[in-house]
N, C-alpha and C positions, 0 to 999 in steps of 0.2 A: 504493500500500500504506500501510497503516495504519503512523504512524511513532510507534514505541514507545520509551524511552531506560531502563532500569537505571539506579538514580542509589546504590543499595546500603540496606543497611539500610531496607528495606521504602517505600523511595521512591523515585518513578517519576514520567515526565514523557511527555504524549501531545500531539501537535504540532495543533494543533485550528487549521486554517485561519480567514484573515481576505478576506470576500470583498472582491476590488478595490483591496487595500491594501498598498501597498510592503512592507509589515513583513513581509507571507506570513503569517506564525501568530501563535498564541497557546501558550506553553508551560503546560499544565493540570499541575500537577503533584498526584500520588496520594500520603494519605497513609497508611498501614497502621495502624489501631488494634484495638485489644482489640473496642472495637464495631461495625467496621466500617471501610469505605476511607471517607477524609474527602477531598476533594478542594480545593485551593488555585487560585480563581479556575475556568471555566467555558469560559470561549470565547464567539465572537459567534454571536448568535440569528440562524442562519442554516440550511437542510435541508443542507448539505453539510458544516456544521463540527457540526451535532446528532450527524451518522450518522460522522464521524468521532473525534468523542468516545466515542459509542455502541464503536464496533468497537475502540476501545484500550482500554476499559474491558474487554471480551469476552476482547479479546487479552493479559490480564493475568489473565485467568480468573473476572474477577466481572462485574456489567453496572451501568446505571442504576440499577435498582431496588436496589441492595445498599448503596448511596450512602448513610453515616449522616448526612454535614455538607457543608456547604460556607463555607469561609473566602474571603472577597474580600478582596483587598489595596485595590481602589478603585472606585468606581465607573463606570469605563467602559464603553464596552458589549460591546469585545474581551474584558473579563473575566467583566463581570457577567451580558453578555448570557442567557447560556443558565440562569440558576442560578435561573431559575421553572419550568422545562422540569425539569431535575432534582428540584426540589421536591417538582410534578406528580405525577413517576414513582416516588420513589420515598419522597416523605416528609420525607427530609432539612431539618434547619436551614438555616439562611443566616444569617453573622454578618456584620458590616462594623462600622468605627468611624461612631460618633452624627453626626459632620459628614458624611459621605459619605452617610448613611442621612438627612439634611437635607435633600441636592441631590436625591438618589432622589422623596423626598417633594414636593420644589418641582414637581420635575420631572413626575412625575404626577397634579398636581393643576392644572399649566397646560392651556389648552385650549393646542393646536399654532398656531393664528392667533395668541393671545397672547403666546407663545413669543417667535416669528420676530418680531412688533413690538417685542419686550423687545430683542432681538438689535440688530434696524436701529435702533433707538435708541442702543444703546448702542456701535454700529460709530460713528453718525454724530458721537457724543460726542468721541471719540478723533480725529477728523478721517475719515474714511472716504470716497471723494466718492460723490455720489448715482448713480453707476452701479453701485457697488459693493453700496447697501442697496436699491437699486430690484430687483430678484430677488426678494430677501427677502420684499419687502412686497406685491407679485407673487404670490407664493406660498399668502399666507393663505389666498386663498381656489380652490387648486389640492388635486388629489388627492395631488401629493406628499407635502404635510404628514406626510399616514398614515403616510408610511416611513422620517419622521424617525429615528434608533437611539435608544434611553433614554430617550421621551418616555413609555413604558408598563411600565419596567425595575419586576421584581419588589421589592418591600417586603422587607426583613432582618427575620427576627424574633430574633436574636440580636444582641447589642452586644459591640464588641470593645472590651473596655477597656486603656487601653497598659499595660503593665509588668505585667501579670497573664497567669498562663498560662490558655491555652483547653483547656476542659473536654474534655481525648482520653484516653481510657482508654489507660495505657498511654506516654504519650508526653509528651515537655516540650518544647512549643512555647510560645514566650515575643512577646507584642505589641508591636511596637515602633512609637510612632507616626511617622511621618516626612512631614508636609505638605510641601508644595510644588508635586508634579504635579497632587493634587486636596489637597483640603483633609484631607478624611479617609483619605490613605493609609498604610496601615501595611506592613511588612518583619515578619519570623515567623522570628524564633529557635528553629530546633530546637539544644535544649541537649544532645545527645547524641553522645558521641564519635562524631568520622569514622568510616564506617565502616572504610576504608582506612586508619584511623588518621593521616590527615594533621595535622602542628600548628597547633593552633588550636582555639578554644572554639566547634564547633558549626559548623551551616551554618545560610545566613542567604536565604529564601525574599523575595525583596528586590522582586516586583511589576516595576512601572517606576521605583522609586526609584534603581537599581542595574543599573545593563544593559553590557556589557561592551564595544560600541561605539557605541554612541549616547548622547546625550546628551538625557534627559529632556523635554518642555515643560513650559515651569510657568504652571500652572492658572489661572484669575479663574472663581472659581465663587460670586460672592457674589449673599447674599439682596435682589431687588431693592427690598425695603422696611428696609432695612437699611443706613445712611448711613459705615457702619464703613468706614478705607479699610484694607485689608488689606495682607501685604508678602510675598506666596507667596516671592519670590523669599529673604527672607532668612530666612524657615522652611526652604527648603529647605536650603540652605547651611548653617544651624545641624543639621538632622536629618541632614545629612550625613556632619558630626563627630561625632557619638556614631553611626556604623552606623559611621565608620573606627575606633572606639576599641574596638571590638567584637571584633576579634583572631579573625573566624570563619575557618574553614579553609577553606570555599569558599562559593559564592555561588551560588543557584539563582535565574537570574533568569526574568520572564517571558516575555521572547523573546530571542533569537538563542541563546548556547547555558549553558552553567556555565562558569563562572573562578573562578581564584583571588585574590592578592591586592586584596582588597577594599580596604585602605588604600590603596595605590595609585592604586586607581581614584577612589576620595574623592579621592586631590590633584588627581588629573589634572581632574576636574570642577570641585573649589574654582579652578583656576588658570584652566578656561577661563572661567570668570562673569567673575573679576576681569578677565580680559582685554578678556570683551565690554561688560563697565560702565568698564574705560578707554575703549575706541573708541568708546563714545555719548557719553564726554564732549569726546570730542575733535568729531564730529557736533553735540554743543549748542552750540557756540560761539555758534550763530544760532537765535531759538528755533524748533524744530520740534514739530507734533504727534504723537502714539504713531506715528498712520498714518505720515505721514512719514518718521518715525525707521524703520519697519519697511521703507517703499522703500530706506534705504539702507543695511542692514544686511547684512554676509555671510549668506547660506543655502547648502543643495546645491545651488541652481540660482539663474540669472537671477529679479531680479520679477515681469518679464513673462510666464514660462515658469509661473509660481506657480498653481494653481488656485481662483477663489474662496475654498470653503473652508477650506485650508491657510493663505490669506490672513487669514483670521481669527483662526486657530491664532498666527503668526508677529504680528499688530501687539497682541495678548495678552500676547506671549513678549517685546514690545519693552514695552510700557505696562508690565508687573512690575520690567521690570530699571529703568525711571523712577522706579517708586513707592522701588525702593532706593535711587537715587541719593537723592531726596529726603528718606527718611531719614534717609540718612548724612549729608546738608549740603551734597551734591555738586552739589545742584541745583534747580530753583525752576519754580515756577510763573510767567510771563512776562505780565506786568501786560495786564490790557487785551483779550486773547488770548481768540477763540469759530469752533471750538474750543479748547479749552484746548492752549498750547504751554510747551513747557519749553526753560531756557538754563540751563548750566551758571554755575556761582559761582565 
């Protein structure tokens, strides 16, 4: 059955499945305007998570086609997937922030072959061994490619810009940018008392920035002609702080369910980075590469147990929290080193 949630004051949340993936779903939340239901993120482009978005839409008494917008919090394809499908049917805008609507564009301007090369290049950079990027390169010229996710992800023809409210007849939802997970992800202040009247300034539609037992990955989504090193990890951490200073009353996240204190959960996430940037420094003692550092970092499970591409997710999630130490001072690039390793200072 179609799972439908009441969140009050004309906002609603429909559980839009994710095929093959531990998360289970995607929370699509509905928002009620003067012009129409706006929807907040999409679901993955898939026939079973379409027709299940389809039917909570039905089941709320409106359909696709009624659909005036759609807001993304980021570029993924659990979110973004379906919001050309929407489009299609019903017309609807599509807004996302200029950085995320960057990777969109990278992204469908690579051939698939080019891609997957950019990729095992850039595993092998990190240390990766050649068992790891040989698939990869294997691949180019496989049918697979085709079914890569987000390699064909719809164009935004709206710009979210942060600290400005998006154009809803009727309603004050406020842009909050918050990088980290991807570059362009934002969090959506609706500024409008609880409707339960709980204390606190508003609720805070929070993407994956904000999830109530999981702890985010943070993103390396950078332009391959582009030598900028970037520091997701201490974007994130900073956007962190201003979503805790925010005082919303509760928290509409994109998946698992709604919570409350949001501050809270800001510390609990500030304390576990710091913790996990102690323990790679206590690991650098000797230099190791990202890869490396990701063999021996805690995860939910063993390394060996890892699948490929998780594995690539997971020595991303180690190389960021590098680029922070090396920010802060905490650590270095290890003389001499191909690929490149780091020791702590």
């Amino acid at each position: 059955m179609t799972q439908v949630t009441e969140h009050g004051g004309g906002v609603w949340s429909i559980r839009v499945p994710i095929p093959d993936n531990p998360l289970g779903h995607t929370l699509v939340h509905l928002l009620d305007t003067d012009r129409g239901p706006v929807l907040i993120d999409t679901g993955w482009d898939d026939p079973a998570s379409w027709s299940e978005l389809s039917d909570g839409l039905e089941a709320l008494g409106t359909s696709v086609r009624e659909v005036h917008g759609v807001v993304i919090t980021h570029h993924h394809p659990d979110h973004h997937g379906l919001s050309g499908k929407v489009r299609e049917e019903s017309g609807a805008w599509i807004a996302m922030h200029a950085a995320d609507t960057d990777v969109v564009r990278r992204t469908r301007a690579s051939e698939p072959a080019a891609w997957l090369d950019y990729l095992a290049r850039k595993l092998a950079a990190v240390g990766a061994p050649e068992e790891h990027t040989a698939p990869l390169l294997a691949a180019r010229s496989g049918r697979r490619i085709r079914a890569l996710p987000g390699l064909r992800s719809a164009l935004p023809d709206r710009e979210i810009v942060p600290g400005e409210l998006l154009d809803l007849a009727g309603r004050r939802l406020r842009a909050i940018w918050t990088p980290g997970h991807t570059p362009g992800h934002v969090c959506l202040h609706l500024e409008e008392e609880h409707p339960a009247r709980l204390p606190g300034h508003g609720r805070l539609f929070s993407g994956d920035h904000l999830l109530p037992g999981i702890t985010p990955h943070i993103g390396l989504y950078e332009d391959p002609d582009d030598a900028t090193v970037t520091d997701p990890l201490g974007d994130y951490l900073d956007s962190l702080e201003r979503i805790g200073r925010l005082g919303v009353a509760e928290v509409l996240p994109a998946h698992q369910h709604a919570f409350a204190d949001a501050a809270g959960r800001v510390r609990e996430l500030l304390d576990h980075h710091e913790e996990r940037l102690t323990g790679l420094l206590d690991l650098l003692t000797t230099p190791l590469t990202p890869w490396q550092l990701a063999e021996r970092m805690e995860w939910n499970r063993p390394w060996e147990q890892i699948p490929n591409g998780s594995r690539n997710i997971a020595v991303s999630e180690a190389e960021a929290h590098v680029r922070r130490l090396v920010k802060l001072g905490r650590a270095e690039r290890a003389e001499g080193t191909d690929p490149v390793a780091y020791v702590a200072v």
